[in-house]
Each structure stands twice: as structure tokens, then as C-alpha cells.
Backbone bond lengths (Angstrom), bond angles and torsions (degrees), N, CA, C in turn:
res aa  C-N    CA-C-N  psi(-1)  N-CA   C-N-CA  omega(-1)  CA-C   N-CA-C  phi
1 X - - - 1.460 - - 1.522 110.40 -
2 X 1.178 92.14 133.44 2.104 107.65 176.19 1.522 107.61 -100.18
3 X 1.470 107.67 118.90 1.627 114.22 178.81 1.559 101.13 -89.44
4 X 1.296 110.26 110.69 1.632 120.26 170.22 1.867 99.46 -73.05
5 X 1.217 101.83 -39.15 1.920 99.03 -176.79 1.161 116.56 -137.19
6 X 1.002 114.65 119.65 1.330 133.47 -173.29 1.854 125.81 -83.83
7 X 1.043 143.51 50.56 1.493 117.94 -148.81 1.843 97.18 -107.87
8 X 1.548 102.99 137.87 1.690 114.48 -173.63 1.907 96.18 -125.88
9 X 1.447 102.00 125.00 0.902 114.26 174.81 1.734 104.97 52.35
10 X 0.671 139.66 117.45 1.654 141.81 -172.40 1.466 102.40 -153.10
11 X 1.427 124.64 100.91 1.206 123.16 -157.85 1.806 86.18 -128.92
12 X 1.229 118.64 159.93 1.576 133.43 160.98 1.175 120.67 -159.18
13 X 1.413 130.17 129.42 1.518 148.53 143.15 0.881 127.89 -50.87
14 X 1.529 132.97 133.03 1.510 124.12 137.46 1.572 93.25 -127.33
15 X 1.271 108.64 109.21 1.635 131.42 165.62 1.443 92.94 80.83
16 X 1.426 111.75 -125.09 1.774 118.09 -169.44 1.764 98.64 -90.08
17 X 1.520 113.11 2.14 1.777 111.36 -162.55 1.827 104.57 -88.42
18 X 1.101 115.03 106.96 1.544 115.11 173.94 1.482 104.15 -72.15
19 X 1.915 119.94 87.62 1.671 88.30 179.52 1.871 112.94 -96.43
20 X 1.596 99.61 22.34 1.512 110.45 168.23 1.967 100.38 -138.01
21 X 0.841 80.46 145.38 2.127 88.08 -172.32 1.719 94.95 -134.46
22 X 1.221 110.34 82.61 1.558 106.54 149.56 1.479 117.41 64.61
23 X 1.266 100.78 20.49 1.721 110.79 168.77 1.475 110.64 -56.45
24 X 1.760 100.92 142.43 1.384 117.61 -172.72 1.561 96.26 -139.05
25 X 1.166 120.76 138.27 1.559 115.08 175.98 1.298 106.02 -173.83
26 X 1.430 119.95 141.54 1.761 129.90 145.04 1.079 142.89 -82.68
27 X 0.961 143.09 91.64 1.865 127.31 178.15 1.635 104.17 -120.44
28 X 1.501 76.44 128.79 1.455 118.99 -172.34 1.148 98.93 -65.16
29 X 1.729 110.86 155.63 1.573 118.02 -167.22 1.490 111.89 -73.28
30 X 1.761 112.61 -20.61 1.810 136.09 177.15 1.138 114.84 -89.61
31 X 1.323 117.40 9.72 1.276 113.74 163.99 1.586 145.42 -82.77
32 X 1.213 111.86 154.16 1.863 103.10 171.99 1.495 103.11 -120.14
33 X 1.437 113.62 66.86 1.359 124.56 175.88 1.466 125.71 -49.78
34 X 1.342 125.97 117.32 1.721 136.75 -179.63 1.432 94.88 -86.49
35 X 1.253 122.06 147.10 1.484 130.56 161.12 1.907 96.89 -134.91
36 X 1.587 131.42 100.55 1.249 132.83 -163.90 1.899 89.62 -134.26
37 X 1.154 93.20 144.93 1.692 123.27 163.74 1.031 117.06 156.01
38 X 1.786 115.63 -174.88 1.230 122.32 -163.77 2.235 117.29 -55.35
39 X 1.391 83.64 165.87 1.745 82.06 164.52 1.260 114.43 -37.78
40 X 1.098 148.24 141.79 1.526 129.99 134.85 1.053 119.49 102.18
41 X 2.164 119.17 -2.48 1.074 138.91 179.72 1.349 113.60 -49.27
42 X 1.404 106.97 -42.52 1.481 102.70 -171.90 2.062 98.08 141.64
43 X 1.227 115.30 -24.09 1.324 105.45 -176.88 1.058 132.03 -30.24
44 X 1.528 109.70 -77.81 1.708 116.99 169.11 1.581 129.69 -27.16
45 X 1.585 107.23 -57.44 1.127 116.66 141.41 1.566 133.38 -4.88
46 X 1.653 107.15 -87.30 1.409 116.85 -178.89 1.679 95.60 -57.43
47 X 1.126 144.60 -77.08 0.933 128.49 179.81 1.435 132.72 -31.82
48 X 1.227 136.30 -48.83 1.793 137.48 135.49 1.068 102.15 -9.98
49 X 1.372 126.97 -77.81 1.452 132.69 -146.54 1.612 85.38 -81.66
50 X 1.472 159.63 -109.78 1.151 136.56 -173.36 1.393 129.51 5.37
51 X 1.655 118.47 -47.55 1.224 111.87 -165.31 1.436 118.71 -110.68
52 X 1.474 120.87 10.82 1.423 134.34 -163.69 1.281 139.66 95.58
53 X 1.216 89.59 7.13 1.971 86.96 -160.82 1.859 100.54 -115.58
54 X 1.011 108.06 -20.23 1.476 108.48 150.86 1.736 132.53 -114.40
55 X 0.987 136.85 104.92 1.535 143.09 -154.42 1.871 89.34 -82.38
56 X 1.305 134.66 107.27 1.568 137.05 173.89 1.363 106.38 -63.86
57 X 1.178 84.05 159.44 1.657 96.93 -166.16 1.587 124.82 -79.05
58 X 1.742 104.15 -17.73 1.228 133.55 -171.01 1.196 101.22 -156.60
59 X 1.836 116.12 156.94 1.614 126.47 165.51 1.326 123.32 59.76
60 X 1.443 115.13 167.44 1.201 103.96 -140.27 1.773 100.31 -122.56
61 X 1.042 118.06 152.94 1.648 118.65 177.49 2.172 88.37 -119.43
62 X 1.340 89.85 141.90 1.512 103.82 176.57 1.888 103.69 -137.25
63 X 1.535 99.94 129.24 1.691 116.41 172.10 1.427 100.06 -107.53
64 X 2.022 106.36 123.77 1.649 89.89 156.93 1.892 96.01 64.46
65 X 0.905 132.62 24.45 1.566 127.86 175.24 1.811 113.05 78.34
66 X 1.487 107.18 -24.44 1.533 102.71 -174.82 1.349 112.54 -87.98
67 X 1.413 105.17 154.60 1.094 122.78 178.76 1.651 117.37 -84.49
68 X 1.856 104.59 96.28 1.713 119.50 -176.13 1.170 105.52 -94.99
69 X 1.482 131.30 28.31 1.800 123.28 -169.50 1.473 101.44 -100.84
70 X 1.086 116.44 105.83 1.589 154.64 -168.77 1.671 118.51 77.21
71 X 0.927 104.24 42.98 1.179 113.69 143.90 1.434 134.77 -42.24
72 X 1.311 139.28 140.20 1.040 140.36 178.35 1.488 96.39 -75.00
73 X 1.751 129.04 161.79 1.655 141.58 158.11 1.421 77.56 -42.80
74 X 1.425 107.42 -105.36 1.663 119.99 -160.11 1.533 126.12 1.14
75 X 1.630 84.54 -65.53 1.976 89.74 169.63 0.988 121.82 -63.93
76 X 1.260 124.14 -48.16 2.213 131.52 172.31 1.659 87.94 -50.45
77 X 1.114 131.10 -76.30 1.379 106.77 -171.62 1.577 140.05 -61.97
78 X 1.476 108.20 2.66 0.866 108.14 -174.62 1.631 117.92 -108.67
79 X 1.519 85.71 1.65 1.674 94.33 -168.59 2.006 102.53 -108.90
80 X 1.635 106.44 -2.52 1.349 113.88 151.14 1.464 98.08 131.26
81 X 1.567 124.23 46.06 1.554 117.50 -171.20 1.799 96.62 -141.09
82 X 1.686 112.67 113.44 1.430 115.45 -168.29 1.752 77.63 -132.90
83 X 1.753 81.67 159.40 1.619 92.78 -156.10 2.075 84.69 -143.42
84 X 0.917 126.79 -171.51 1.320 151.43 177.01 1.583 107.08 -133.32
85 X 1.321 120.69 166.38 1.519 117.43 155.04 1.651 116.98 -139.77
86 X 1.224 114.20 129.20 1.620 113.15 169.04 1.406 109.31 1.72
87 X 1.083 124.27 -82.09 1.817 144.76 -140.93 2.080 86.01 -94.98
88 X 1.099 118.69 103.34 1.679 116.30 -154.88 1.817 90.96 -87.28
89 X 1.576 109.13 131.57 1.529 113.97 -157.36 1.727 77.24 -115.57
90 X 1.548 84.85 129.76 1.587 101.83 -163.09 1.895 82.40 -153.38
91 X 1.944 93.17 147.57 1.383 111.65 177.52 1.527 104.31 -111.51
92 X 1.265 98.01 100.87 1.535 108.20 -172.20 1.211 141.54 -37.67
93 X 1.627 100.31 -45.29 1.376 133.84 -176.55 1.571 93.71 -87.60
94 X 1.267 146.75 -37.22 1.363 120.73 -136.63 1.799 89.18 -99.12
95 X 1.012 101.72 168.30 1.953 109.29 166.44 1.970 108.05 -56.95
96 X 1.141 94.34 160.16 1.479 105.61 155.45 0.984 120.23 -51.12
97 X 1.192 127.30 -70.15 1.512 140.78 -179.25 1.512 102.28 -42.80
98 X 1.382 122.20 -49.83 1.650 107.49 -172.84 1.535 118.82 -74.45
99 X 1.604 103.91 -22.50 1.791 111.69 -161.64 1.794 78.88 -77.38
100 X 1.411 122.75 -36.91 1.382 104.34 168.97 1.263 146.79 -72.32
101 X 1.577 112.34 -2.38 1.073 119.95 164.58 1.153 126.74 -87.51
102 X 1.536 117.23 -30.60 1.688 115.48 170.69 1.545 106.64 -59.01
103 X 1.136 112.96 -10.08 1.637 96.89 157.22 1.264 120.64 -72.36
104 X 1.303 111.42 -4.64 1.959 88.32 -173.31 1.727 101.40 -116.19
105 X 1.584 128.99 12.92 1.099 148.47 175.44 1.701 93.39 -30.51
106 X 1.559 128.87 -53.72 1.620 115.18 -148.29 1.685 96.73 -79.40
107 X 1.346 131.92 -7.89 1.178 134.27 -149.70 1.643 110.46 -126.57
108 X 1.662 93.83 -6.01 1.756 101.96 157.11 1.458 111.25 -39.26
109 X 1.433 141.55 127.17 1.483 158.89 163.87 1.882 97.60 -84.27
110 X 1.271 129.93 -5.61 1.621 94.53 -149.41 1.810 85.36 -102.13
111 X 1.294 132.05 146.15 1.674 115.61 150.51 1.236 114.56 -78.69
112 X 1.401 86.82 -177.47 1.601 110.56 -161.40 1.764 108.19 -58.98
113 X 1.545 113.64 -52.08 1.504 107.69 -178.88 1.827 109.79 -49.38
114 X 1.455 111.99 -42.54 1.682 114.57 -167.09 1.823 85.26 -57.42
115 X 1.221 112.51 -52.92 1.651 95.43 -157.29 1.104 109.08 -86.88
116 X 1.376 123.04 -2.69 1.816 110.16 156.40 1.499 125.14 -71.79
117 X 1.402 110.73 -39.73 1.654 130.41 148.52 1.176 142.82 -49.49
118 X 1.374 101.43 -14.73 1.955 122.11 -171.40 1.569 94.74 54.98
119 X 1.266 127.08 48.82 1.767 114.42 -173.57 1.399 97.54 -63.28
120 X 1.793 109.48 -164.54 1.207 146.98 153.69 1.783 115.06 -33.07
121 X 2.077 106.43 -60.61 0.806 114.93 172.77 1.556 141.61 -28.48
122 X 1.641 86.69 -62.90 1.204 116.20 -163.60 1.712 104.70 -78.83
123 X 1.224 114.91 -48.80 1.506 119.17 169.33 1.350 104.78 -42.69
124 X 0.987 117.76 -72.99 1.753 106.05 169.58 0.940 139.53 -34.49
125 X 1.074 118.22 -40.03 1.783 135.24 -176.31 1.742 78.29 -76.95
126 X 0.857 137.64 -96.13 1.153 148.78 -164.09 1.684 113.31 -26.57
127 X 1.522 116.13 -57.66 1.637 121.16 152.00 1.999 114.79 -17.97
128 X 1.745 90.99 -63.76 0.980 116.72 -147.96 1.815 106.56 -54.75
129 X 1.753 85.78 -54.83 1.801 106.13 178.34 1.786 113.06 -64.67
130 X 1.279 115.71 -30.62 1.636 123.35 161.32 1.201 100.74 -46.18
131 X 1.201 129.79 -82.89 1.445 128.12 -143.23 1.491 93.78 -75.87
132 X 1.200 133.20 -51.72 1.881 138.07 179.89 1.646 93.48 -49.98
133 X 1.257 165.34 -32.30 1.205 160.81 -83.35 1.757 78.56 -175.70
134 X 1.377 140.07 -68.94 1.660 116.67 -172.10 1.449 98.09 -89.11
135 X 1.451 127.20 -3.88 1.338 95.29 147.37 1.302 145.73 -90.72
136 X 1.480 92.35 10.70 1.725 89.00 170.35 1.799 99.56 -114.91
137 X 1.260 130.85 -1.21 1.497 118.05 138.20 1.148 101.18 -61.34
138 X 1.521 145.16 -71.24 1.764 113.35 -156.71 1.766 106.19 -58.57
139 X 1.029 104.43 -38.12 1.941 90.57 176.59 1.823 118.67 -40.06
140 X 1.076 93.42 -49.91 1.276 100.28 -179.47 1.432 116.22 -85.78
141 X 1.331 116.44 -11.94 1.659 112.57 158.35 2.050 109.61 89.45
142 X 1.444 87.04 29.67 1.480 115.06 173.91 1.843 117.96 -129.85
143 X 0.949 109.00 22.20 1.614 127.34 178.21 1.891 93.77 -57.54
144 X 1.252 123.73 -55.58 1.303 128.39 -142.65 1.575 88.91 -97.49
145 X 1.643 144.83 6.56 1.279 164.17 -162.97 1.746 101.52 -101.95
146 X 1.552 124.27 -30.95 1.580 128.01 -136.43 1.217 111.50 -57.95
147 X 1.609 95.21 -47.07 1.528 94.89 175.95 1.104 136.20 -105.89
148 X 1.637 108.92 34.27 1.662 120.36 159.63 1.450 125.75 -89.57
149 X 0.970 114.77 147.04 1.603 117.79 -174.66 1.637 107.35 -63.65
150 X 1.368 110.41 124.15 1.212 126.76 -175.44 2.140 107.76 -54.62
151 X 1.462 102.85 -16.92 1.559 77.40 -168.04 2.129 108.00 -92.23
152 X 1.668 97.56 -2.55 1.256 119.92 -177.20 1.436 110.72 -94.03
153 X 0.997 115.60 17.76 1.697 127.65 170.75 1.866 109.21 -89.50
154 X 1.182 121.27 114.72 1.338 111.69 177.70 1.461 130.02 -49.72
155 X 0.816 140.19 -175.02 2.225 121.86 -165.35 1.715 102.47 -85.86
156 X 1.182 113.11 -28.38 1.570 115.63 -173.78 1.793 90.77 -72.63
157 X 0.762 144.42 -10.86 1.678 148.38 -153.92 1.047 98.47 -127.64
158 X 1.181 123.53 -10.37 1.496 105.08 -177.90 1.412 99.25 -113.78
159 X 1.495 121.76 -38.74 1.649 112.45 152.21 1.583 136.93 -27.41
160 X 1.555 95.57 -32.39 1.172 102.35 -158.64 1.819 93.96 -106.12
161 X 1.458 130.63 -24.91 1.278 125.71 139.07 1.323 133.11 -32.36
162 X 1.500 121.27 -26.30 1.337 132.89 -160.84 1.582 100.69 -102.02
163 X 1.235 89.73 -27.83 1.837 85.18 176.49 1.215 111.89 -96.91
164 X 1.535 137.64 -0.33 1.081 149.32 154.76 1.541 113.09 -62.93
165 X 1.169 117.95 -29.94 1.629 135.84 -172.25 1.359 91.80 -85.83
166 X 1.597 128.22 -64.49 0.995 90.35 174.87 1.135 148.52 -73.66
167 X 1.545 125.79 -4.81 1.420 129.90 -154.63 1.553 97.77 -98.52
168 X 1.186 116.90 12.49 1.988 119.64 -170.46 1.462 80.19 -87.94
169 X 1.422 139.91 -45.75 1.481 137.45 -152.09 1.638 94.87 -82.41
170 X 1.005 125.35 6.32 2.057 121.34 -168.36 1.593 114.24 37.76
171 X 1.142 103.28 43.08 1.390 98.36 -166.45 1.878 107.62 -65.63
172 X 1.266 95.69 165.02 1.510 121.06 -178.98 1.909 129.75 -68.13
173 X 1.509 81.27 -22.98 1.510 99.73 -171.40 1.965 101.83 -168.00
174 X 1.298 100.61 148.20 1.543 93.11 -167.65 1.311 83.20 -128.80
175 X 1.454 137.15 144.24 1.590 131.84 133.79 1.527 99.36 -112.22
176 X 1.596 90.87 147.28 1.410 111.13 169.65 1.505 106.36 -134.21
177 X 1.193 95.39 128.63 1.652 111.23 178.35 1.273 110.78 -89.06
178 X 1.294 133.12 117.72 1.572 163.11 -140.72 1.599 94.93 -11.00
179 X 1.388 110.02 80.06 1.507 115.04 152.21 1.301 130.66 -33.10
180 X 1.373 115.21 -57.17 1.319 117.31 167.56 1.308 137.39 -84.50
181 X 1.535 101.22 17.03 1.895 108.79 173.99 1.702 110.28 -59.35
182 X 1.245 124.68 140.49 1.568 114.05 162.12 1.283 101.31 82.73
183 X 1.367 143.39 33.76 1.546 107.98 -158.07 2.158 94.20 -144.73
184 X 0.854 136.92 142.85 1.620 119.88 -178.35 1.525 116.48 -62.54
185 X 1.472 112.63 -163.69 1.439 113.14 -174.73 1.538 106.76 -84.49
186 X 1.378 107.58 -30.76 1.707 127.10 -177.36 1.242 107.05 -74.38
187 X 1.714 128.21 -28.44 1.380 114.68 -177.55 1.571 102.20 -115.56
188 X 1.316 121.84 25.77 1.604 129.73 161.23 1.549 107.87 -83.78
189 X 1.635 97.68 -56.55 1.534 85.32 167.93 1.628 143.61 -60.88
190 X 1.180 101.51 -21.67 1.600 133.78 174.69 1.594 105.11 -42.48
191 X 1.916 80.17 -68.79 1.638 80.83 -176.68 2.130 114.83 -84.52
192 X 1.154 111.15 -7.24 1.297 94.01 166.34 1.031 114.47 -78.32
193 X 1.586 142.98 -13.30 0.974 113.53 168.38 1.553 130.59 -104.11
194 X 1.880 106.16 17.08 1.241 120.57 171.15 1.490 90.93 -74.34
195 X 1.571 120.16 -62.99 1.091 118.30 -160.72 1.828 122.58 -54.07
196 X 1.622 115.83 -33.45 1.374 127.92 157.63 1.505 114.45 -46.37
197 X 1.072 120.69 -32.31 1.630 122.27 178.34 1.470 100.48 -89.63
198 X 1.055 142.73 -52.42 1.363 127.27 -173.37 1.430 92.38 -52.29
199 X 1.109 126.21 -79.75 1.187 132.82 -174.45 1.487 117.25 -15.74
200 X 1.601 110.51 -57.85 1.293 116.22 -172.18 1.181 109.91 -86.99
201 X 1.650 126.61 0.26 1.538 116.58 150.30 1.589 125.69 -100.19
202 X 1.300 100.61 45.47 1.343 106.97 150.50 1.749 103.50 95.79
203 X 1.153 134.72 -2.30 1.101 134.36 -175.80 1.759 113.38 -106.40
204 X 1.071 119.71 124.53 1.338 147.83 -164.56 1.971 92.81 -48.71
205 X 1.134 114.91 151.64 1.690 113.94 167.73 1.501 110.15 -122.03
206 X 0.917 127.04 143.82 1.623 113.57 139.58 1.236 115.03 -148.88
207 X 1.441 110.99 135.75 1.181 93.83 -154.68 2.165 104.72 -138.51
208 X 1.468 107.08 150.14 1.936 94.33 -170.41 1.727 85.81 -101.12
209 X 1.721 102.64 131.79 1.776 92.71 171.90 1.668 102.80 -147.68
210 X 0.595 133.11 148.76 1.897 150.63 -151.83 1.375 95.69 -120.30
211 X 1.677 127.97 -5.97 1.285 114.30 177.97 1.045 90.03 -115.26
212 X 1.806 115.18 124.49 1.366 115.30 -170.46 2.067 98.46 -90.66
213 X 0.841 113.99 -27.71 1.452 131.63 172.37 1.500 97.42 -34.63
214 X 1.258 115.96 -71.33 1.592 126.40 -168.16 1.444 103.25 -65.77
215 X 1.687 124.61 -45.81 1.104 104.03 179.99 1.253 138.36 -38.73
216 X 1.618 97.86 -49.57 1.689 135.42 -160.86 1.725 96.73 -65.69
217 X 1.259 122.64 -13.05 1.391 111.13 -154.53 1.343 96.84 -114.99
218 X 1.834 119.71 -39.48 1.522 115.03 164.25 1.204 142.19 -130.76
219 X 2.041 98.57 23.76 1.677 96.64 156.86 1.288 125.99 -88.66
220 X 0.948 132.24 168.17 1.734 143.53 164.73 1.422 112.11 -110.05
221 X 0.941 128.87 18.56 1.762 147.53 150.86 1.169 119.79 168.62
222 X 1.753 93.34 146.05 1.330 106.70 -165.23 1.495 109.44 -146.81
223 X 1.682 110.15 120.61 1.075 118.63 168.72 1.663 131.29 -113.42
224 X 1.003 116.14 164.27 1.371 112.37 -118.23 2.038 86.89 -149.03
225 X 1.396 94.80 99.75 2.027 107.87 -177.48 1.364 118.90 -102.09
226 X 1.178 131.35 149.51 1.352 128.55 179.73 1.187 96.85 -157.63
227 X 1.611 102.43 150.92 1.665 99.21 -170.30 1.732 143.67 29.03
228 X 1.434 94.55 25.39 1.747 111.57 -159.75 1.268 118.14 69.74
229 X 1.241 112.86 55.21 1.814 103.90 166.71 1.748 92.59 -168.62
230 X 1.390 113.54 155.13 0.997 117.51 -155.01 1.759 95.55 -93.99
231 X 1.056 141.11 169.18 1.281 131.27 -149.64 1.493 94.37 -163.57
232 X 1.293 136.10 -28.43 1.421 149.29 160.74 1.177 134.63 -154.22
233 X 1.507 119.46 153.84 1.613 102.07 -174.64 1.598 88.01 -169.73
234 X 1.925 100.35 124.15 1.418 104.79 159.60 1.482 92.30 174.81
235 X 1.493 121.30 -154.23 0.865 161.58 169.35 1.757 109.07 -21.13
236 X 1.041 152.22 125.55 1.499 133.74 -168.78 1.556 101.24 -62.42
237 X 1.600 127.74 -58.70 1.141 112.82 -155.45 1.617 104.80 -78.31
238 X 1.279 121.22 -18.58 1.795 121.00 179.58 2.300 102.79 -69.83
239 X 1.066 84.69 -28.34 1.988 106.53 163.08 1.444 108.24 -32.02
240 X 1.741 87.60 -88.15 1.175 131.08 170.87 1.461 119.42 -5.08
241 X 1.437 87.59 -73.76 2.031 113.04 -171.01 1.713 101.86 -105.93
242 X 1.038 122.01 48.24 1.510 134.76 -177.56 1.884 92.23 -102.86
243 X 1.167 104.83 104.66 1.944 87.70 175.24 1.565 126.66 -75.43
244 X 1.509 106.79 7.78 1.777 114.89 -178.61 1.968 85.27 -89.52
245 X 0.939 85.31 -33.92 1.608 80.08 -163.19 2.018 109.84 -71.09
246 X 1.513 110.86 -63.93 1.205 126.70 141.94 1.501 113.41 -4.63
247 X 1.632 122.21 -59.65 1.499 123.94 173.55 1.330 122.77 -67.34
248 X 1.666 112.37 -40.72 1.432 133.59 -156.19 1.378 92.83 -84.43
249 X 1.647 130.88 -58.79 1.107 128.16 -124.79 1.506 91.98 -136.78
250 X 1.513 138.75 -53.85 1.114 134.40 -162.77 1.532 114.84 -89.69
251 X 1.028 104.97 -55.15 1.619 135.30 -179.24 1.429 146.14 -47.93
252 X 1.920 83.77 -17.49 1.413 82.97 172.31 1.703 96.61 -168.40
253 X 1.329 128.41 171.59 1.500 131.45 -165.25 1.644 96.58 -94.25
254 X 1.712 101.93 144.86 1.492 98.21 175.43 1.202 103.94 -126.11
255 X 1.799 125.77 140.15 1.695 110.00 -169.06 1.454 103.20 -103.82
């Protein structure tokens, strides 16, 4: 097994509140990693701190062996780490096709003179990101969507736009924070089985999801946070029948 991310001890504050406690974890570059527990476990969080937008307070997160722990967003994404967010950040007004192209912004080739000039360059670069941009609408099975306005897409479509945004950048590793929140029974499956194909072309997952149902059916590990600290981690069904977890997370209602 190849560890694409590494994180040792990964602890964060806000005031006296630990909402990460000393997380340690691997996920392998073949993985379709679950990260599931209560509200407030700490998910969102670990993900922040992975992707730039929260700097931890302690310990270290490693990409590829390097050390990305405070990193800026910009740089984590630019060095091959695209993420989703809960609340799905969509440009209302613009087409599909464009809200999918500002995904591929870090991987523009043209400089600044070609695109003040409309050169050679830039037409290309521009060719290039068109056609890379409806092919990752047909991946996701929104090709025939391009030229509708992104805010007139129903919510399952616009999920599935967002992962189109990210997949224009080829990134290395994708997290998506609860993909399937908000979404029907017809467009759960949609996206599990967008998300099974990323997966099965070679790109790393990890992913935060509240439907333990979906997890169980297409991660290949799953760890499992409460109160910021990780409380289990393996296999979905060894998950599953874990009785810390069972208490913490399955077993009983938390208000």
C-alpha cells in the first residue's frame, strides 16, 4: 500500500474546544476513503486543515511525502488536492460549461501577453480546456446540460456539476464533503456511481457522508470521529460491528 496522505497527530483549537484531538491516519493512494460520525465530530474540520483553509494547531498532514500543513487553498490545490463543500458553490448566472471551467483556471498554459492579444497561445489553451471541460460533463452524465445556466440545474445536477469542476483540474485526490446530502433516491445513485468511477480511474477519494448506507456499499475504508479523535478505522464491515463506534455513532441519538 501507497500512502498519498499522511496526517500524525493533527490536533486544532478554537479557544479551550479541541474540534480535532490528535488524529493520526493513512489513506492509501487506492482508496475510496469514508470519514462518517456524529455532527460536530470533527469532519469538516479535518478536511479544512487538509486543504488550506484552516492552518492546525499541532501535527503534521503530509501529500505525496511532503509536508502541506499550512498551506495556503491555492497551493493544496495546486499541487493536486480538489475538495467539494457541503453548501455546493455554484455561479448561478453563468452556463454549465463555464462554472466548469473555472475549475481548470490553475492549469491555464497561455501567458498574460497571448491572452491580452487573443494569440495562438491562448486559443489553444482555451480549445484545449473546452473540450477537457465537456469531457468531464459527459463523465458525469451532464454533457447534454452545457449550455444551461448553472443556477437552473436541479440540486442532484448541480452536485454532480461540482464534481465535474473538479475533475477538469485531474486532480490527485478528491474530497467531497457529504455528496449526497439534499439530493433524491434517483440522484444518490447517480452520484454513487459517478463517484465509483472516479474512484475506479485511479484517483484517490475521501470522502465526509452521514449516509452510512452509501458508505457501506462504496468505501474501502472507513474512519470513523467523535468529538475530534478518531475512534475506528478499517474495513467498512469491521466499522460496522466495532462496538465504540455502534455506541458513539450508530447506537444511539445525539441532541
Amino acid at each position: 500500500m501507497t500512502a498519498v496522505l499522511e496526517i500524525e497527530h493533527l490536533t486544532l483549537r478554537f479557544g479551550g474546544v479541541n474540534a480535532l484531538n490528535d488524529l493520526s491516519l493513512q489513506i492509501d493512494q487506492k482508496a475510496l476513503h469514508a470519514v462518517i460520525g456524529p455532527n460536530g465530530a470533527g469532519k469538516t474540520s479535518f478536511f479544512n486543515c487538509l486543504t488550506g483553509y484552516y492552518r492546525p494547531t499541532s501535527g503534521v498532514a503530509r501529500f505525496q511525502g511532503s509536508d502541506i500543513t499550512g498551506l495556503g487553498a491555492a497551493k493544496v490545490a495546486a499541487l493536486g488536492i480538489r475538495r467539494t463543500f457541503q453548501n455546493i458553490r455554484v455561479f448561478p448566472k453563468m452556463s454549465v460549461l463555464e462554472n466548469v471551467l473555472a475549475g481548470g483556471h490553475l492549469r491555464a498554459t497561455a501567458n498574460l501577453l497571448s491572452i491580452t492579444v487573443g494569440g495562438p497561445g491562448f486559443r489553444q489553451s482555451e480549445r484545449e480546456l473546452h473540450k477537457e471541460a465537456m469531457a468531464s460533463l459527459e463523465f458525469v452524465g451532464l454533457a447534454d446540460q452545457f449550455n444551461n445556466l448553472a443556477g437552473d440545474l436541479p440540486y442532484g445536477m448541480r452536485k454532480r456539476m461540482e464534481l465535474a469542476r473538479v475533475l477538469i483540474a485531474n486532480p490527485i485526490v478528491v474530497l467531497l464533503d457529504e455528496p449526497a446530502a439534499g439530493v433524491s433516491s434517483v440522484e444518490r445513485e447517480e452520484l454513487s456511481r459517478v463517484i465509483r468511477r472516479i474512484h475506479d480511474n485511479g484517483t484517490c477519494v475521501v470522502m465526509i457522508e452521514h449516509d452510512v448506507d452509501l458508505v457501506m456499499e462504496i468505501a474501502t475504508e472507513v474512519t470513523v470521529l467523535d468529538h475530534g479523535r478518531i475512534i475506528a478505522s478499517g474495513l467498512p464491515e469491521e466499522v460496522r460491528n466495532d462496538a465504540e463506534v455502534i455506541r458513539a455513532y450508530m447506537g444511539r441519538d445525539r441532541k
